[in-house]
PDB file of N, CA, C and O in Angstrom:
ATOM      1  N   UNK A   1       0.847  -1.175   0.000  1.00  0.00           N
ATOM      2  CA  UNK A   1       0.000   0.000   0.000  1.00  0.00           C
ATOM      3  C   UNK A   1       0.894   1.240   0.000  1.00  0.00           C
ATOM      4  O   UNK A   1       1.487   1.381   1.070  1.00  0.00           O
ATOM      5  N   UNK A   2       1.126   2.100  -0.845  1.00  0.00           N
ATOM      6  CA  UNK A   2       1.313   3.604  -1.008  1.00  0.00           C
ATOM      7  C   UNK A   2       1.179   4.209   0.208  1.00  0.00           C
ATOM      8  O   UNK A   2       0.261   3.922   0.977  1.00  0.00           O
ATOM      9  N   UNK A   3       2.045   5.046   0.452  1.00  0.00           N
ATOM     10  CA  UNK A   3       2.205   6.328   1.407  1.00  0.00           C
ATOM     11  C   UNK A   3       0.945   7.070   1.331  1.00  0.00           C
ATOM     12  O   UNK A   3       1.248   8.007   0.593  1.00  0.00           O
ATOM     13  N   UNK A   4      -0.146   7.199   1.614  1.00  0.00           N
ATOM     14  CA  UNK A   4      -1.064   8.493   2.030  1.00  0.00           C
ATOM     15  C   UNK A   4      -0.358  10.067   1.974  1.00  0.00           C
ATOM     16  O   UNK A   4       0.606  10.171   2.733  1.00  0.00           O
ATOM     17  N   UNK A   5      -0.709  11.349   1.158  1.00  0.00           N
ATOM     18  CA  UNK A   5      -0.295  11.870   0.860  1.00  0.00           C
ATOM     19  C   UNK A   5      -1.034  12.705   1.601  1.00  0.00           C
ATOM     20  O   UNK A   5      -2.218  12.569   1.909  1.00  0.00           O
ATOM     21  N   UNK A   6       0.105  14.050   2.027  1.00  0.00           N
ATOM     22  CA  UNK A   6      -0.304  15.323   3.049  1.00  0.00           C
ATOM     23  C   UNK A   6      -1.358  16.234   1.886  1.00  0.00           C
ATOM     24  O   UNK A   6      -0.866  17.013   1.069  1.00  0.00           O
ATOM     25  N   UNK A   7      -2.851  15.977   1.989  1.00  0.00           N
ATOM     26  CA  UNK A   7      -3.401  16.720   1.032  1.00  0.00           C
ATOM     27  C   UNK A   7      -4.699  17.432   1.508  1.00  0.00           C
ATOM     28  O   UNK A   7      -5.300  16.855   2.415  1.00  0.00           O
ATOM     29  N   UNK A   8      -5.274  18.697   0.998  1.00  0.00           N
ATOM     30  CA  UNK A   8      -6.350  19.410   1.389  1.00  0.00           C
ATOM     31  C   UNK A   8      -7.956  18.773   0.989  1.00  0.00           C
ATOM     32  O   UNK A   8      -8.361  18.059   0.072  1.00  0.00           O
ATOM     33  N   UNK A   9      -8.677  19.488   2.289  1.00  0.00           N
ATOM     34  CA  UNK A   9      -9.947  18.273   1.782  1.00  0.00           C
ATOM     35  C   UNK A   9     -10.689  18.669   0.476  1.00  0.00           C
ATOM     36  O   UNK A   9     -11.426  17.939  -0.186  1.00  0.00           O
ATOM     37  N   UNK A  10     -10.334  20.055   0.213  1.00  0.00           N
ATOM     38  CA  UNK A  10     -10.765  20.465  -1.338  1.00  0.00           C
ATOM     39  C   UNK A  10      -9.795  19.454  -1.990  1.00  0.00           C
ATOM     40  O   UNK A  10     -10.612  18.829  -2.665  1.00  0.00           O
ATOM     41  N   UNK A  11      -8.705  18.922  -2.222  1.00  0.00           N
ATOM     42  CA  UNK A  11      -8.299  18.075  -2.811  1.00  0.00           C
ATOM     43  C   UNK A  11      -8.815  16.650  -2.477  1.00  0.00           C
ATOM     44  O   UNK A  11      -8.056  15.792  -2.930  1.00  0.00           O
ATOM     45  N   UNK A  12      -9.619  16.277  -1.980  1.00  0.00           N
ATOM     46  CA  UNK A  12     -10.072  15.493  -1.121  1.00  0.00           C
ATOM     47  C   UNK A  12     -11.638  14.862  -2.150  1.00  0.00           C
ATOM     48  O   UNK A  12     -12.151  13.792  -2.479  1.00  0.00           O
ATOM     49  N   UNK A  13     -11.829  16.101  -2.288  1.00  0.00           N
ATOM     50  CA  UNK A  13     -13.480  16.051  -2.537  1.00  0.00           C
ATOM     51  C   UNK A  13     -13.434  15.942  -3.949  1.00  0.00           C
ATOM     52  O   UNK A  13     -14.227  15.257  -4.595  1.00  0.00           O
ATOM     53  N   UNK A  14     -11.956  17.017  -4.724  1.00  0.00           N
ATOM     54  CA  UNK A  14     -12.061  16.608  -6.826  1.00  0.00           C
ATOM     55  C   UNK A  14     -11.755  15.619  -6.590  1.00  0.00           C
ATOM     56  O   UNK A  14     -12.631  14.893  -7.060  1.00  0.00           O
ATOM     57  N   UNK A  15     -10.548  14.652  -5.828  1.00  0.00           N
ATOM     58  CA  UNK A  15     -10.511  13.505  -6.645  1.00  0.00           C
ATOM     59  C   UNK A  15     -11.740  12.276  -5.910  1.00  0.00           C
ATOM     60  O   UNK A  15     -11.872  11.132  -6.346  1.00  0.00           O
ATOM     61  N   UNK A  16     -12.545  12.866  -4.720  1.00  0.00           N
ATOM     62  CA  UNK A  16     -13.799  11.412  -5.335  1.00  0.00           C
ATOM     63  C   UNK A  16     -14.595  11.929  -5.965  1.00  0.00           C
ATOM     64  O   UNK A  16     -15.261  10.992  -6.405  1.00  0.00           O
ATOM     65  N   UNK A  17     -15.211  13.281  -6.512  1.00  0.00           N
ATOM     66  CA  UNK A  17     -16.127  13.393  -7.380  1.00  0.00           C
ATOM     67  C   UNK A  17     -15.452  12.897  -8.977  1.00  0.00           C
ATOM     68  O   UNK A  17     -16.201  12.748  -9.943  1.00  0.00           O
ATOM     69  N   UNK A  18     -14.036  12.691  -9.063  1.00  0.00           N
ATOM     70  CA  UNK A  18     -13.468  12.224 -10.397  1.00  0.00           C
ATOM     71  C   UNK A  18     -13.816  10.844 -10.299  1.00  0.00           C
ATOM     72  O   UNK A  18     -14.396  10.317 -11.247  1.00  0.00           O
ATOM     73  N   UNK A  19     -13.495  10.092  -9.120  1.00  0.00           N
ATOM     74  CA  UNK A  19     -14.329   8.468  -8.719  1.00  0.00           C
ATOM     75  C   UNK A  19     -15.667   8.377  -8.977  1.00  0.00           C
ATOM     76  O   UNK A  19     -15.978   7.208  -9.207  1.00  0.00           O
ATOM     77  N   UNK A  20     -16.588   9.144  -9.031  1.00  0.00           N
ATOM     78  CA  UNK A  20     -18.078   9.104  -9.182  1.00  0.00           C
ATOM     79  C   UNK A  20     -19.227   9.878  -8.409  1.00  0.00           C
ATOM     80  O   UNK A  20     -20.346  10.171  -8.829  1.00  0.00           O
ATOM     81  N   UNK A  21     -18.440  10.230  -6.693  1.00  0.00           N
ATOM     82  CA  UNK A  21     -18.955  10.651  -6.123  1.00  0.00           C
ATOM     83  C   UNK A  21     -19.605  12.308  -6.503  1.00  0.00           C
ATOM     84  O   UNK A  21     -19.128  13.084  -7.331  1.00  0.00           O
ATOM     85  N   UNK A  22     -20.307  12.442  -5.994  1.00  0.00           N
ATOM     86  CA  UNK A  22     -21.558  13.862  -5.768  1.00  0.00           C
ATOM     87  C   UNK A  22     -21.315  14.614  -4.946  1.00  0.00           C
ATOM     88  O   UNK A  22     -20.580  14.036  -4.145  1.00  0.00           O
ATOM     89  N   UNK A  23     -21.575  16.038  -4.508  1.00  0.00           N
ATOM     90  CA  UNK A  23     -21.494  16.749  -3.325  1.00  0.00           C
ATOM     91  C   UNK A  23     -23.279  16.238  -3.242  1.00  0.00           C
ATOM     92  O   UNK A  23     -23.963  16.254  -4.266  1.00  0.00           O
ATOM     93  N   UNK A  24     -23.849  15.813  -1.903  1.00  0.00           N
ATOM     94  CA  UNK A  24     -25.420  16.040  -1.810  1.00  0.00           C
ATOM     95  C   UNK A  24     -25.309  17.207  -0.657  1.00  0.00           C
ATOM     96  O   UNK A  24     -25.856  18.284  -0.894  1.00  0.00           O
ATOM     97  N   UNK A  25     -24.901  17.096   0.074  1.00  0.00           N
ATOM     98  CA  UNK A  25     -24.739  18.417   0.936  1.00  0.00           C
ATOM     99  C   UNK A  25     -23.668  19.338   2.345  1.00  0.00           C
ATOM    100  O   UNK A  25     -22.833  18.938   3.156  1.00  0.00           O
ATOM    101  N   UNK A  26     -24.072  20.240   2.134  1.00  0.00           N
ATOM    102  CA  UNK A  26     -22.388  20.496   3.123  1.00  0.00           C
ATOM    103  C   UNK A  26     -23.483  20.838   4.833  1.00  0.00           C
ATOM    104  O   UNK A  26     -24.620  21.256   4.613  1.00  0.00           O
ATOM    105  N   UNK A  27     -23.148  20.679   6.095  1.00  0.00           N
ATOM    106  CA  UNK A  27     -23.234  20.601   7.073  1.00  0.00           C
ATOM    107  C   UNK A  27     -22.173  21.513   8.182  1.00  0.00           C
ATOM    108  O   UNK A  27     -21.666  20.959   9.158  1.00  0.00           O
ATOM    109  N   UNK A  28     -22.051  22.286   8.008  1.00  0.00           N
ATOM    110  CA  UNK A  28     -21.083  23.324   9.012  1.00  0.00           C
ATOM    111  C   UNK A  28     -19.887  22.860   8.348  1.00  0.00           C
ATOM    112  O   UNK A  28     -19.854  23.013   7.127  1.00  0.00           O
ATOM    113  N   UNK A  29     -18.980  22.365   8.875  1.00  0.00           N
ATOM    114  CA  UNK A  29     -17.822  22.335   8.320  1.00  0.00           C
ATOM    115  C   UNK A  29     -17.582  20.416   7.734  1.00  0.00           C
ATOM    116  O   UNK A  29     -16.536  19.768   7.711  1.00  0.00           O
ATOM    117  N   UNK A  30     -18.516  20.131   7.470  1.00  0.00           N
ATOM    118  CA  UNK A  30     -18.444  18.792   6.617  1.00  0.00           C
ATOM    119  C   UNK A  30     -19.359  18.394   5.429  1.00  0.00           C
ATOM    120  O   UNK A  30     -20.582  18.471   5.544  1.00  0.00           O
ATOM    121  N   UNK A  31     -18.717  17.935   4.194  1.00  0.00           N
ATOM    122  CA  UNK A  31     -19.322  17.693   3.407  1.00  0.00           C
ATOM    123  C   UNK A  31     -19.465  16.247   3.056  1.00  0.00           C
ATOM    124  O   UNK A  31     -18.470  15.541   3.223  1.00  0.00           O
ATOM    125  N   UNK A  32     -20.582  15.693   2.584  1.00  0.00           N
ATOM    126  CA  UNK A  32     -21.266  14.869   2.608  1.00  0.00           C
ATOM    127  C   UNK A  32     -21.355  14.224   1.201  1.00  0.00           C
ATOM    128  O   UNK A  32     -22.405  14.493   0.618  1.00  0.00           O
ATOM    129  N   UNK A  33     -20.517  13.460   0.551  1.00  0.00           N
ATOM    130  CA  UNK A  33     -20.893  12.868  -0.532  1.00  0.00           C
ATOM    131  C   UNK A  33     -21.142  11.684  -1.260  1.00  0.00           C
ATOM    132  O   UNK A  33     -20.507  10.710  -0.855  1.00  0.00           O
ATOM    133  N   UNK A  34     -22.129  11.440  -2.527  1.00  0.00           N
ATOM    134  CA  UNK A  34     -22.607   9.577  -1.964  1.00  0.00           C
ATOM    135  C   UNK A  34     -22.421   9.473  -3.976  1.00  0.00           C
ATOM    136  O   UNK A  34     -22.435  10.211  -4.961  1.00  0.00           O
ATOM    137  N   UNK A  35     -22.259   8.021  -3.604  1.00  0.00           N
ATOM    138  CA  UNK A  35     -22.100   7.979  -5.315  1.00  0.00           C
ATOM    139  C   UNK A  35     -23.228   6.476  -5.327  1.00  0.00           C
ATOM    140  O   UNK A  35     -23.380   5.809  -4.303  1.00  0.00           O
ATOM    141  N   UNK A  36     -23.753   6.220  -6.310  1.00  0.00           N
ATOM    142  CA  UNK A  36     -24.936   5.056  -6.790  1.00  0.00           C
ATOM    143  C   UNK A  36     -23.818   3.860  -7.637  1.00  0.00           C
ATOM    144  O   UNK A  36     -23.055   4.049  -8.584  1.00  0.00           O
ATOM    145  N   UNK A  37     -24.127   2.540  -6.798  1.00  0.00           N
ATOM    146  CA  UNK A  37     -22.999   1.634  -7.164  1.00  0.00           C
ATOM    147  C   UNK A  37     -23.873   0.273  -7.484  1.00  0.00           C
ATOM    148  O   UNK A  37     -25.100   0.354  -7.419  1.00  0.00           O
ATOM    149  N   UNK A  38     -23.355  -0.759  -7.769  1.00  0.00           N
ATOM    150  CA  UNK A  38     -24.436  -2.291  -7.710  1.00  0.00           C
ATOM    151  C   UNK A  38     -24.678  -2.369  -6.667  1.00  0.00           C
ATOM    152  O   UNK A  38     -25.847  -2.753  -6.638  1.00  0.00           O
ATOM    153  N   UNK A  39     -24.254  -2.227  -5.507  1.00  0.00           N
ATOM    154  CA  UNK A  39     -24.400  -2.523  -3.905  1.00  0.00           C
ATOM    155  C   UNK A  39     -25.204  -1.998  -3.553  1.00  0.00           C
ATOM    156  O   UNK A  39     -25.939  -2.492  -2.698  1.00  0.00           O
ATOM    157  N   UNK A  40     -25.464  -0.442  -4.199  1.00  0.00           N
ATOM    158  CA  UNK A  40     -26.326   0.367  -3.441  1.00  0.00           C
ATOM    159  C   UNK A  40     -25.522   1.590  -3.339  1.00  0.00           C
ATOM    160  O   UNK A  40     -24.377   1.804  -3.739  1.00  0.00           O
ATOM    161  N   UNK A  41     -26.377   2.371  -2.705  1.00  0.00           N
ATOM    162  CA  UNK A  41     -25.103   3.808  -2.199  1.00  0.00           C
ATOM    163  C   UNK A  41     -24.299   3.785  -1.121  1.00  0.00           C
ATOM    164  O   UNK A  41     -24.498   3.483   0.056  1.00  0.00           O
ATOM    165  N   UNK A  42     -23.107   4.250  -1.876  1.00  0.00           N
ATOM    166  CA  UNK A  42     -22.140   4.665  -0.676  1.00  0.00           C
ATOM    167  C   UNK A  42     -21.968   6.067  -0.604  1.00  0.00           C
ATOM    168  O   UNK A  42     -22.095   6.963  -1.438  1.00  0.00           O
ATOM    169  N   UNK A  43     -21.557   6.038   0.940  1.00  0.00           N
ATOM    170  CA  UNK A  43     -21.699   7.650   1.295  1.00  0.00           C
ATOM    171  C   UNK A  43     -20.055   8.202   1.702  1.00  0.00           C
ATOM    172  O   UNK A  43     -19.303   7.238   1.839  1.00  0.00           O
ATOM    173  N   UNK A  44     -19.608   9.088   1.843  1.00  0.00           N
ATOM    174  CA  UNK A  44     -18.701   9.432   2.625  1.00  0.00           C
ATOM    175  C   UNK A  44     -18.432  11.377   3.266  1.00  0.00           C
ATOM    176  O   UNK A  44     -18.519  12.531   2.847  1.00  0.00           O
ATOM    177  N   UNK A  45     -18.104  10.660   4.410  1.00  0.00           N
ATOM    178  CA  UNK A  45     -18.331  12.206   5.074  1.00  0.00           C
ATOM    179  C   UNK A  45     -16.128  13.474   5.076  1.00  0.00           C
ATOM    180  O   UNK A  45     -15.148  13.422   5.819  1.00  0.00           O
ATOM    181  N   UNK A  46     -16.364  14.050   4.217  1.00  0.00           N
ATOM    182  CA  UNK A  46     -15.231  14.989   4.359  1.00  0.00           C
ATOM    183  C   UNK A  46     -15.345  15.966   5.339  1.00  0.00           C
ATOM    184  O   UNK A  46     -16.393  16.612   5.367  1.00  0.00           O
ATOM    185  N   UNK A  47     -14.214  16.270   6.387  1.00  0.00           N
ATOM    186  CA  UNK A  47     -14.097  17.519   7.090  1.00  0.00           C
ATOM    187  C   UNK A  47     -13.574  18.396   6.579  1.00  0.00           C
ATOM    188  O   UNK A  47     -12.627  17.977   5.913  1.00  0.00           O
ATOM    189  N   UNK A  48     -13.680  19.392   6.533  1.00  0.00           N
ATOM    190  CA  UNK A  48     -13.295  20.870   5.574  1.00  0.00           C
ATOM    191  C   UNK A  48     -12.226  21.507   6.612  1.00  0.00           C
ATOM    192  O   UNK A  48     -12.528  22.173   7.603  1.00  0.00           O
ATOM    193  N   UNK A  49     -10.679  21.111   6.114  1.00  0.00           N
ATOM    194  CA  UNK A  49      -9.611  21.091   6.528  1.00  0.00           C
ATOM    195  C   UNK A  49      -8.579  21.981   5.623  1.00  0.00           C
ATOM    196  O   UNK A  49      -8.824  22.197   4.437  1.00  0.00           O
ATOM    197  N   UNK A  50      -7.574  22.411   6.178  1.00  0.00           N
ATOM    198  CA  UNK A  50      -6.329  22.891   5.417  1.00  0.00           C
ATOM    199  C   UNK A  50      -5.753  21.919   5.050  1.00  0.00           C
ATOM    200  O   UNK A  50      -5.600  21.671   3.854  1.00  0.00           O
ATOM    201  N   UNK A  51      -5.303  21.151   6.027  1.00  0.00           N
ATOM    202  CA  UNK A  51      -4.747  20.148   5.905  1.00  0.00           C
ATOM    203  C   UNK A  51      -5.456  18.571   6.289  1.00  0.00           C
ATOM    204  O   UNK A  51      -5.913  18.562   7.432  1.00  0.00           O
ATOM    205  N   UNK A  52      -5.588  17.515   5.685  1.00  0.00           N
ATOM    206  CA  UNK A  52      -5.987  16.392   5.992  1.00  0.00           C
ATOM    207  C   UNK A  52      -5.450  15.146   7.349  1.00  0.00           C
ATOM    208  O   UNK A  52      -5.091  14.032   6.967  1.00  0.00           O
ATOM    209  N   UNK A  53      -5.449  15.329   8.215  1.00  0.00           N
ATOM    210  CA  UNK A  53      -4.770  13.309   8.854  1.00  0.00           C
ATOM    211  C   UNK A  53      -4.343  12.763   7.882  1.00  0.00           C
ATOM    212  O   UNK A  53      -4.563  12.941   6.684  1.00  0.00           O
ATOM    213  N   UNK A  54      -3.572  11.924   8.538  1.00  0.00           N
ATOM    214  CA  UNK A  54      -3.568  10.745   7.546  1.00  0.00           C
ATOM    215  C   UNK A  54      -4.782   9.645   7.815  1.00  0.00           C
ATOM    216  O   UNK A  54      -5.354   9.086   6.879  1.00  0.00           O
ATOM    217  N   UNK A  55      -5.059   9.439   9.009  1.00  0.00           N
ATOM    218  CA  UNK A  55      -5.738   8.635   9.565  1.00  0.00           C
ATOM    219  C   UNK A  55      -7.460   9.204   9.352  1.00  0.00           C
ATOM    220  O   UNK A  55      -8.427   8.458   9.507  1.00  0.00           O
ATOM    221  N   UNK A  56      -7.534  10.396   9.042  1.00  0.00           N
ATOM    222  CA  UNK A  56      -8.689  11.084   9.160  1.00  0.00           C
ATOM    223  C   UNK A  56      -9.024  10.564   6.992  1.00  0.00           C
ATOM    224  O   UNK A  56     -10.029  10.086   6.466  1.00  0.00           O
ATOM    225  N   UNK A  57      -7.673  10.967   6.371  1.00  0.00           N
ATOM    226  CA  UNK A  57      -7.855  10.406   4.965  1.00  0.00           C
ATOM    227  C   UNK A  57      -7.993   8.705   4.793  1.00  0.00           C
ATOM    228  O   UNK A  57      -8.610   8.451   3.758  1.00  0.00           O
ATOM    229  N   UNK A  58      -7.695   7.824   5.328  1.00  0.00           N
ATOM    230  CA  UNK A  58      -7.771   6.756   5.720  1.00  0.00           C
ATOM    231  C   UNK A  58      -9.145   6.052   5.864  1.00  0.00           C
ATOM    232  O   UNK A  58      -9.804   5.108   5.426  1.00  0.00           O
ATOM    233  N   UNK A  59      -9.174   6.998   6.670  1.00  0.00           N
ATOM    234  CA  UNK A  59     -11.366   6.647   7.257  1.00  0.00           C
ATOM    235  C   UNK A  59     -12.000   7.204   5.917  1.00  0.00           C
ATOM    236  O   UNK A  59     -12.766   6.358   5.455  1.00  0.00           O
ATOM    237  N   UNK A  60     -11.962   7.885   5.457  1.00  0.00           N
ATOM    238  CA  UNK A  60     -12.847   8.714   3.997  1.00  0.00           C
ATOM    239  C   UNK A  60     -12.507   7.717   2.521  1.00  0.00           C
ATOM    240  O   UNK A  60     -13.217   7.415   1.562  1.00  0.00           O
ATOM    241  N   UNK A  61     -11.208   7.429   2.848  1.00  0.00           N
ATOM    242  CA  UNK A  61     -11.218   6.181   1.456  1.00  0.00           C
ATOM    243  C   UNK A  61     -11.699   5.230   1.586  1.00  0.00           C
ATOM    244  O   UNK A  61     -12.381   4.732   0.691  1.00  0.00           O
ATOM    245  N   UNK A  62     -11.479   4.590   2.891  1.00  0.00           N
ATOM    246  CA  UNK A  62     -12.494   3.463   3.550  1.00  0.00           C
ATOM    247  C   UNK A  62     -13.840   3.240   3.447  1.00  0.00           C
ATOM    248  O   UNK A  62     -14.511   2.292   3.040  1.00  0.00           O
ATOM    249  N   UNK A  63     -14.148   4.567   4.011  1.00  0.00           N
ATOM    250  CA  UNK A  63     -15.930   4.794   3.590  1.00  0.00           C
ATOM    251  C   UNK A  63     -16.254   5.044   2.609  1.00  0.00           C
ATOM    252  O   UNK A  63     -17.468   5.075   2.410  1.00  0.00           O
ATOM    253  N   UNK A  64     -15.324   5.348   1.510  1.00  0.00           N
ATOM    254  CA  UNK A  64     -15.565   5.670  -0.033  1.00  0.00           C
ATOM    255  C   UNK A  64     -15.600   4.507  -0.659  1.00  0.00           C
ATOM    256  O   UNK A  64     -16.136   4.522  -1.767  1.00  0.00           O
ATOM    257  N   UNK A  65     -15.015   3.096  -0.110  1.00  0.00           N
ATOM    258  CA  UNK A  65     -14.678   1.926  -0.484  1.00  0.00           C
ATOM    259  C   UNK A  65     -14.228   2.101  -1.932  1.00  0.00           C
ATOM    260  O   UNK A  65     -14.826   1.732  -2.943  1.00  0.00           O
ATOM    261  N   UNK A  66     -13.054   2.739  -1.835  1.00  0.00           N
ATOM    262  CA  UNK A  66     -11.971   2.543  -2.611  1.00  0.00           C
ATOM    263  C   UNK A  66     -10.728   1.973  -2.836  1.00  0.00           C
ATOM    264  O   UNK A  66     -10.666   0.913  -2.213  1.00  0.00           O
ATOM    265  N   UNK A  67      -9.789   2.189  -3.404  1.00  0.00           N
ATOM    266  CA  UNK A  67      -8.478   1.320  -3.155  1.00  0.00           C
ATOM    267  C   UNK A  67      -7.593   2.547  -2.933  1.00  0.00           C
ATOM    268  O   UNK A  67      -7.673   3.503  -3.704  1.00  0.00           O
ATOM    269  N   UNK A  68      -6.812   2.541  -1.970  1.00  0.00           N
ATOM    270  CA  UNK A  68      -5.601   4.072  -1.712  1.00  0.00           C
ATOM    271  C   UNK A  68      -4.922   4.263  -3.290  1.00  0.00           C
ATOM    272  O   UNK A  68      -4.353   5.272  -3.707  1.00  0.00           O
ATOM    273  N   UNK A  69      -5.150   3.051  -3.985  1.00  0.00           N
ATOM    274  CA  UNK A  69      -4.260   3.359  -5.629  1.00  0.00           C
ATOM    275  C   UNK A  69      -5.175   4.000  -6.385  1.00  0.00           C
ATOM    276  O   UNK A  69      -4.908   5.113  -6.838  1.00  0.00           O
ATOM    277  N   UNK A  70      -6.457   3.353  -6.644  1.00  0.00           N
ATOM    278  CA  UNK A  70      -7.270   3.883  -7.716  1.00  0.00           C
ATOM    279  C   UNK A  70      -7.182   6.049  -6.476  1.00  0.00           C
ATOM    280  O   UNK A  70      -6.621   7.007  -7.008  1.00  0.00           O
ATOM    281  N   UNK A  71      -7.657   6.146  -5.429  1.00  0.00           N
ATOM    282  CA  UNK A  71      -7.501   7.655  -5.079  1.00  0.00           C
ATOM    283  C   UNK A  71      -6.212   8.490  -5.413  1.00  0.00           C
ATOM    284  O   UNK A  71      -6.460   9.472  -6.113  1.00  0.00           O
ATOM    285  N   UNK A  72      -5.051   8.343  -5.114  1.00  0.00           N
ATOM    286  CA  UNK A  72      -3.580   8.329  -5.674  1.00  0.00           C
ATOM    287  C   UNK A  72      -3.779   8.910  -7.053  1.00  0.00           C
ATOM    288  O   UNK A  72      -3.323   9.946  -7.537  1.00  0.00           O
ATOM    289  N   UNK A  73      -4.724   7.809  -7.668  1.00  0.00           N
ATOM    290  CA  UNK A  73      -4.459   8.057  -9.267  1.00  0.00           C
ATOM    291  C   UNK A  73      -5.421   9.332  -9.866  1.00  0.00           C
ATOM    292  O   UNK A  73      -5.191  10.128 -10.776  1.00  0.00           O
ATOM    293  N   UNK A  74      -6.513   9.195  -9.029  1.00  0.00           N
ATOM    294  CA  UNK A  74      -7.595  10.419  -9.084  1.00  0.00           C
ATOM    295  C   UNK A  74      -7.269  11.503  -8.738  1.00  0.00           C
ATOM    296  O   UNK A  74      -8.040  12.430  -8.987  1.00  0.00           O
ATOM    297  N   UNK A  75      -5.907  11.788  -7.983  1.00  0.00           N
ATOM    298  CA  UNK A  75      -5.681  13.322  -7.241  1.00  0.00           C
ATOM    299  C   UNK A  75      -5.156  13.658  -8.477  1.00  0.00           C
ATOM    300  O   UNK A  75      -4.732  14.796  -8.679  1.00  0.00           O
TER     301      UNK A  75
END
C-alpha cells in the first residue's frame, strides 16, 4: 500500500467526485458525498480542513470503499 499523501480536503473532494462521487450536501464544516454503485449507495463524510490526517484520509477512502491506488491516481 502507497504512502497516504499530506493533502487538502478540497483536494479530497475533486478527486472522489473524479471516482463518481456527488457533493449532496455540506453541514457546518463537513461535506457529505454519496455515489450510486451495484451494492447500493455509498456515502462518505469529508471535514473541511487545510490540511488532511492521515488517519482522518484513511477513514474517507475506507468509507468511499476505494483502493488508496485507484484515489492516488484520481488526485
Amino acid at each position: 500500500m502507497p504512502k497516504l499523501p499530506r493533502i487538502s480536503s478540497r483536494e479530497a473532494i475533486r478527486a472522489l467526485e473524479r471516482l463518481g462521487f456527488e457533493q449532496v450536501r455540506q453541514t457546518g464544516s463537513h461535506v457529505v458525498l454519496k455515489k450510486e454503485t451495484e451494492e447500493g449507495k455509498v456515502g462518505c463524510v469529508v471535514p473541511m480542513h487545510r490540511e488532511l490526517k492521515v488517519g482522518t484520509l484513511s477513514g474517507i477512502i475506507k468509507q468511499a470503499r476505494v483502493t488508496v491506488e485507484e484515489f492516488i491516481e484520481s488526485l
